[in-house]
N, C-alpha and C positions, 0 to 999 in steps of 0.2 A: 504494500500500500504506500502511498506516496505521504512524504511529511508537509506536506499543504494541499488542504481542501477546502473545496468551500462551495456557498451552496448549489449552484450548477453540479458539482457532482451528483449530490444525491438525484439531484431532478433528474440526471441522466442515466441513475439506476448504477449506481460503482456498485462493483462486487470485490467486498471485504475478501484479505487473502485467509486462509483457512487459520481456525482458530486452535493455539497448542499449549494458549495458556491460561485456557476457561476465561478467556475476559467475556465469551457470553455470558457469561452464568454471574460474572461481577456488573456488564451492563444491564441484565436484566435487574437484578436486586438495585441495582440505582436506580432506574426505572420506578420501582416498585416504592421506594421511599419518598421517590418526589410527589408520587400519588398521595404519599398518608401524610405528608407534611402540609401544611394549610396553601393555600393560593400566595401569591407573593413572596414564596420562599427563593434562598439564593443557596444551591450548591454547589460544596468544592469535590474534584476529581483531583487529588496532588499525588505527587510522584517525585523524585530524582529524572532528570534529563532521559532523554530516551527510553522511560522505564516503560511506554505504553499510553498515557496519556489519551495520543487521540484515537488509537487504535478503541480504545474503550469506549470514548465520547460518542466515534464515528457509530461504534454498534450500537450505543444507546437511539443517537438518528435515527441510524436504519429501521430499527425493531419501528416505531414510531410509523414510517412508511410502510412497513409491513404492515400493520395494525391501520393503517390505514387502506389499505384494500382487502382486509380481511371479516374476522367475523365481528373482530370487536373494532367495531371503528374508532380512531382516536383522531387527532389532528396531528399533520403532519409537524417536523420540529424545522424551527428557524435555524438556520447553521450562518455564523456569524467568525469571522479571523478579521482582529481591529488590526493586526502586523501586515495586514494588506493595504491598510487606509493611513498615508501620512500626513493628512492634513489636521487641523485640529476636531475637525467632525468627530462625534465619537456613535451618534444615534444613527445616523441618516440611513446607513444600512438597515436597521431591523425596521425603522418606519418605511421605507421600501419594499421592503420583504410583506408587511403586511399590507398594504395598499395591495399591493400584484394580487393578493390574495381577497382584494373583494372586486365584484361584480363591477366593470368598467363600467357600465348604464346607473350604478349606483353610485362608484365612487367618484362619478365626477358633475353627480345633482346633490350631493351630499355637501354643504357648507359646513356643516358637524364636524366630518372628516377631513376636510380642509383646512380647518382651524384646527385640529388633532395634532394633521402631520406638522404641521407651522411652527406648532410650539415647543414641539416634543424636538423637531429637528434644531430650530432656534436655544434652546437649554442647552440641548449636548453639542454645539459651536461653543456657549455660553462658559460648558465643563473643559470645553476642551483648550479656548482659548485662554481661561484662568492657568489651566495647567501648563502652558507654553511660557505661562508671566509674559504674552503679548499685549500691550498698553495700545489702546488707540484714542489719544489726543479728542478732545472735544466731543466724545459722543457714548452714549451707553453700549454695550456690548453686543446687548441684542437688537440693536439698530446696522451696527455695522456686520451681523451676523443674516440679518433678514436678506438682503441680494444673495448671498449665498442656498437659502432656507428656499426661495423662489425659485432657483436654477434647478435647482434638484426635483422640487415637485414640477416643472413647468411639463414633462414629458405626461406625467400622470393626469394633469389636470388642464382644464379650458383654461387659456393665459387672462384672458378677460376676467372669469371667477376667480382667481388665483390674485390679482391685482386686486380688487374687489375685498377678497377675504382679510389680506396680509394689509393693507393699506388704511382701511377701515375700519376692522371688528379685531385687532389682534390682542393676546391675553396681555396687559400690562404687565405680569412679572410669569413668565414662562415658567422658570425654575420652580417658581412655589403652587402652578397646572401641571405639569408633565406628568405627574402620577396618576389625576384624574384624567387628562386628554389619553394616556395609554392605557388607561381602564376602559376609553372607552373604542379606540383604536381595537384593543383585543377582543372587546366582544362583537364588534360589526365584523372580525373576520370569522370568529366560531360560531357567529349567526347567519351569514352569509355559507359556512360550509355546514351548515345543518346541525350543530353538536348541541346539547343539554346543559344545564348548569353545572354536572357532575363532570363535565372535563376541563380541563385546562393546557393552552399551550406551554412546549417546554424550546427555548431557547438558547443555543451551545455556543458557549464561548470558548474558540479553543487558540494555542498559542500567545495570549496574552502576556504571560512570560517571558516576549519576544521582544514587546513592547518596551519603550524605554521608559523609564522607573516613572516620571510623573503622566505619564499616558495612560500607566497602569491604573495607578493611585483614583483619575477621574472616571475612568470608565468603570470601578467599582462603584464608589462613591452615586453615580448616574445612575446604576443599576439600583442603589437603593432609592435612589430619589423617583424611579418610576415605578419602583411597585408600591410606593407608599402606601395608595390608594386601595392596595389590596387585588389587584388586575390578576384575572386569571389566566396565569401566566406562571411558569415557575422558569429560574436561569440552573445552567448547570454548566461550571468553568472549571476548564482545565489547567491548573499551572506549576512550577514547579514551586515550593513552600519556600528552598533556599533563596531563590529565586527575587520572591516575591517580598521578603522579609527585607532583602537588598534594598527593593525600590521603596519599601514602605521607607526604610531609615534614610534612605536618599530625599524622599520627599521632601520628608518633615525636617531634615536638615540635622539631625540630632541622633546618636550614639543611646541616648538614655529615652526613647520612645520605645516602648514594646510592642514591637511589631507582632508577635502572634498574640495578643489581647485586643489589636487593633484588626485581625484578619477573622479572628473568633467574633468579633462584632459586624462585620463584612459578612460573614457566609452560617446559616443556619446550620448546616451541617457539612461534617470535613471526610471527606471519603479517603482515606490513603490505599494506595495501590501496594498489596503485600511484594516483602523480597520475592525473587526467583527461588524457588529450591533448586537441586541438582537434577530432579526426577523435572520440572515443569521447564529446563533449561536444554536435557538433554532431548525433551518433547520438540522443542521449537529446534533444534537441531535437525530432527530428524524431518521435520515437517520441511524446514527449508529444501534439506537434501533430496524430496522428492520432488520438488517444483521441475519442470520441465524448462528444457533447454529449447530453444529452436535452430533447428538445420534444414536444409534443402528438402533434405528427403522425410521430414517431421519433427515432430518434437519429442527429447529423451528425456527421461530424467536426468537431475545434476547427476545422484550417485553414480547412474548408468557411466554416464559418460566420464567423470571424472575416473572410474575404477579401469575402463574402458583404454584410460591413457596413461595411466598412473599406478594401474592396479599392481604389478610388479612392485611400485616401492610402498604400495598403502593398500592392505589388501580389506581392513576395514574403515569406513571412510567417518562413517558414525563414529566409533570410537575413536579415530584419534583427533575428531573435531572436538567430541568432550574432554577427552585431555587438555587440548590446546585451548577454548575457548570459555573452558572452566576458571582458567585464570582471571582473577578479581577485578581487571581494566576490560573484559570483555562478558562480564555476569551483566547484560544491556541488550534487551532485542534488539535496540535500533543498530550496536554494532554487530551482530549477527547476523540480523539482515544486510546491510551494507559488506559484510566480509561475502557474505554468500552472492550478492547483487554481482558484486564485483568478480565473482568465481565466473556465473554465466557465459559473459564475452569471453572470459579466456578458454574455457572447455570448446564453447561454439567454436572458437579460432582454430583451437587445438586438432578438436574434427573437423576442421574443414580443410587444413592443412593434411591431414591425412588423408580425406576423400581426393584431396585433386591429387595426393603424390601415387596412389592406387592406380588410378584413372591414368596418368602417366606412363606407369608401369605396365 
């Protein structure tokens, strides 16, 4: 699986690579908690670098789209990467995401929903430019924020009602609507795709740990500032705890802030992603070694083909990958994946340099 996604994947149906270290079974029970936790809850998925993260987040998604063509209908999940977006916007994406998702015939005779995205989009410029410390001389923020707020909606909506809306009726303090304008943002879209008061959307925030420390800092902060309202709507963010502890103390400028008192206040519930054992280690080993390689003539397995070329000096290819990548700098799927990634092209090379010197021969 690739270490950036985002939401066009799902929409295009990605299929997850096979799973060898039960993180179904840990996306589902996240699943399963964000259900029993109240509406406007915010949780964490944390980890050490490479430990899984989005691989986890991603199946949480999926499951969601599944359940969404199946028997228990649920609403599909927002998949949201802020390390995509460097400008100071922090909202604009998920109030996008939900717009798409109502009825064009609706959402753009809906002044309700106009004034939604407006304010909601206007706040998090509002979050984001605080957290840049950019000063703009002579004027409120969310004035010099609204041309922006306009560009973004002008695709979604008649520019005429869009001028209309933002020019005339806008919320005097955005920041202290945002909770209510996305409380009601989320129910015109789970009413618009048919759902009950008993569901709620879930929302993945993933790589934010990528983000630089005060980007971090606001788009948590944002996060609580929109569910204030209670929206039904749960977040669930991926990051790494070391990580995050960095940018909170960067933030705030100070050695003597506790940062995990101030992340325990941030997130309702902290999921940590257990160590590797040697059994769930040497599982993903074995699962990589059978991924398929491609050649002319088809596709082999790694082990195939590596034993196929190698087999004389490595007659088991399993075992001597857990010898070797049992070692402590490499107990990390993402470098296991990446060591195996990098094996593909060379095996493929390996046979192909043999097929043509046969062929020659």
């Amino acid at each position: 699986m690739s270490d950036f996604l985002s939401q066009a994947s799902f929409e295009a149906g990605i299929a997850l690579p096979k799973d060898a270290l039960d993180h179904d079974d840990i996306a589902a029970s996240i699943l399963t908690k964000s259900g029993l936790l109240p509406p406007g809850s915010v949780l964490c998925i944390q980890g050490p670098w490479g430990r899984g993260k989005t691989d986890v987040l991603a199946r949480v998604a999926t499951a969601t789209y599944k359940r969404h063509s199946g028997e228990h209908l649920c609403p599909k999940a927002i998949w949201v990467n802020p390390w995509q977006y460097g400008t100071p916007d922090l909202l604009s994406p998920i109030v996008l995401a939900l717009l798409e998702r109502i009825k064009p015939e609706h959402r753009t005779a809906s002044k309700a929903i106009r004034m939604a995205a407006e304010t909601i989009i206007k706040a998090g410029l509002s979050f984001g430019l605080k957290a840049t410390a950019l000063m703009i001389p002579g004027g409120k923020i969310y004035e010099a924020a609204a041309k922006e707020a306009k560009d973004l909606l002008q695709g979604l909506f008649e520019a005429r009602d869009v001028d209309e809306s933002m020019d005339k009726r806008p919320d005097p303090d955005p920041v202290s609507q945002m909770g209510l304008r996305f409380s009601q943002l989320v129910e015109e879209v789970l009413d618009s795709e048919g759902f009950d008061d008993s569901v709620r959307l879930l929302v993945c925030i993933d790589d934010l740990d990528r983000c630089l420390p005060h980007r971090q800092v606001a788009l948590l902060e944002s996060i609580r500032f929109l569910l204030s309202a209670g929206a039904r709507a749960s977040f669930i963010v991926a990051l790494d705890p070391s990580l995050a502890r960095q940018s909170v103390i960067a933030h705030f400028g100070t050695d003597i802030f506790d940062p995990d008192r101030y992340l325990d206040k941030m997130f309702d519930l902290r999921v940590g992603l257990p160590s590797l054992s040697d059994a769930a280690l040497d599982s993903l080993f074995r699962s990589q070694l059978s991924s398929m390689v491609g050649m002319p003539v088809g596709s082999v397995p790694l082990e195939k083909m590596l034993s196929q070329q190698f087999g004389n000096i490595f007659s088991d290819w399993a075992n001597v990958a857990s010898n070797w990548l049992l070692l402590p700098d490499f107990r990390n799927p993402r470098m296991v994946h990446r060591t195996y990634f990098r094996a593909h092209p060379l095996a493929g090379a390996i046979g192909r340099f043999h097929e043509r010197r046969d062929i020659r021969q």
